[in-house]
Residue, then its C-alpha position, 0 to 999 in steps of 0.5 A: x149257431x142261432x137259428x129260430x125254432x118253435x121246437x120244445x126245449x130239449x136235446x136234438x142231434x145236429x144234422x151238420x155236425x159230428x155224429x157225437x154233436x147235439x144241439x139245446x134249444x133253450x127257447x131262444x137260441x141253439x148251443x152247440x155241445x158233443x157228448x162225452x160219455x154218451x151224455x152231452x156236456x154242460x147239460x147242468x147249466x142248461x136245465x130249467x130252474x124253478x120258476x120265482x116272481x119277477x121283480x122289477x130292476x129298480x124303483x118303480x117311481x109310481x109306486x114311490x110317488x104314490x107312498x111319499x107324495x100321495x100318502x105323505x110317509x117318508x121313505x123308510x129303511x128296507x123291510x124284510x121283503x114280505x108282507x109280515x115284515x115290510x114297513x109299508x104296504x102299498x095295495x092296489x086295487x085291479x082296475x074294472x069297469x065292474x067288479x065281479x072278483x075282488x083283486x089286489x096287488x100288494x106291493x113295498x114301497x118301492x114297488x115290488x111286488x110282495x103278495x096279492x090277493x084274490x076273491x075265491x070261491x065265487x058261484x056264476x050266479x053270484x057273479x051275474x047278481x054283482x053284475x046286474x044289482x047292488x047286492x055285493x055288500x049284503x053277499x059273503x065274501x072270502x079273500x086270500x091273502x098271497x105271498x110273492x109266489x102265490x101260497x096263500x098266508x090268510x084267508x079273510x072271510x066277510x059273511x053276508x051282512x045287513x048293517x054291520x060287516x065282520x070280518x073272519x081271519x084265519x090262517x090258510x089251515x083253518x085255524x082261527x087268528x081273530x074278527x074284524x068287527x064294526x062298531x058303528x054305522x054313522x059318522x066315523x067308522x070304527x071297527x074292533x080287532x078282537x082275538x078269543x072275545x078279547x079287543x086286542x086293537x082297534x080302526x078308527x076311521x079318521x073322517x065320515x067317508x071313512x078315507x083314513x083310518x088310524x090303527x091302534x092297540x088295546x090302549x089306545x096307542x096308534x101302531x098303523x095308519x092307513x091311507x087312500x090314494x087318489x087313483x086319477x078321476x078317470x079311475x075314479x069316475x068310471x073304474x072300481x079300483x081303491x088304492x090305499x097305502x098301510x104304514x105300520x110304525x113298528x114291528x107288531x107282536x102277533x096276532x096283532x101283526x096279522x090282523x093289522x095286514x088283514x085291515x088294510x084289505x078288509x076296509x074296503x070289503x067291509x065298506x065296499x058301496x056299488x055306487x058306481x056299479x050298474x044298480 
């Protein structure tokens, strides 16, 4: 029996059937049971199971395209399927007209979806400021940093800058995890990973317009690269969206580890320039 319903999901006695016989609406269909011992059979199959991530059947051939052709890296073996243990990291930014809340999606390098992240704690007045003005860049910002089912691993916090950006990394209970701290304000970007006062890594941005940027430890030996992808000229011209592709070359020690994940997100908060905003 198949018939349409906008009924809630659940158990109802079947009006055409034995006294004993009860009808489950699933939500799409009716199954037809009789109870047995005053409870109905099968009722185990049939019970809501906790909700998880929805992944995609196979290879998102965008996202492939946008890891091998766009970024040049050379398709790798699979990771462990989070952000900590993925080779490759693909971020893309929420397209927007005007950016009033800073969204990512993170993705592995075939295109399923890993964690995300998200701008919080924004007041209405800071979001009327980044609609009317080019403020954005001198306002603090805080970011997390979301696994596949959206329970945050790293909070990253941006204060109010003049000049120079820092950023703060820390974990979701408070706990400190280091900086992200800019060296420099003209010609190729640098910044510095620093963990308890101490330089534990470095970013250093591999042209002026700082696109590219070449991660590496405490001696100078590069453990990452990340790569912007051109997001089309429409995108470009009239959206916010910033895509970018983080390759890390072997597995890090921590908190390296975390502050590299961190990276590929605060580049462009760090950088973030309104030019294409209203002000």
């Amino acid at each position: 029996m198949t018939t349409q319903s906008n009924t809630s999901a659940g158990w109802y006695p079947d009006p055409h059937g034995a006294p004993q016989t009860l009808r489950y609406w699933d939500g799409a269909q009716w199954t037809q049971h009789t109870q047995a011992g005053g409870q109905p059979q099968a009722a185990a199959q049939h019970i809501p199971q906790q909700a998880v991530p929805q992944q995609p059947a196979g290879p998102d051939p965008r996202v492939q395209r946008q890891v091998q052709q766009q970024a040049g890296v050379a398709p790798s073996g699979p990771g462990g399927g989070s952000l900590f243990t993925e080779p490759v990291l693909v971020v893309n930014q929420k397209a927007k007209l005007i950016e009033l809340t800073n969204e990512y999606t993170v993705m592995d390098q075939n295109g399923n979806q890993i964690g995300s992240v998200t701008e919080v704690g924004q007041s209405t007045l800071k979001k009327v400021a980044r609609f009317v003005s080019s403020l954005d860049q001198f306002m603090t910002h805080r970011l997390e940093i979301r696994d596949a089912y959206g329970q945050p691993q790293l909070v990253l916090t941006r204060p109010a800058k003049v000049f120079k950006s820092r950023v703060i990394v820390s974990r979701p209970d408070g706990s400190p995890v280091g900086e992200i701290v800019q060296q420099n304000m003209i010609g190729k970007i640098n910044f510095a990973m620093v963990v308890n006062d101490q330089q534990v890594g470095a970013i250093k941005a591999e042209n002026w317009r700082a696109w590219n940027f070449a991660i590496v430890d405490h001696a100078g030996n590069e453990v990452a690269r990340i790569t912007k992808t051109w997001e089309g000229l429409a995108k470009t011209m009239f959206t916010t969206a910033d895509n970018y592709v983080l390759q890390i070359h072997y597995q890090l020690p921590e908190p390296l580890l975390s502050l590299v994940v961190a990276t590929a997100l605060t580049v462009d908060t760090a950088l973030k320039q309104d030019s294409r905003g209203l002000g």
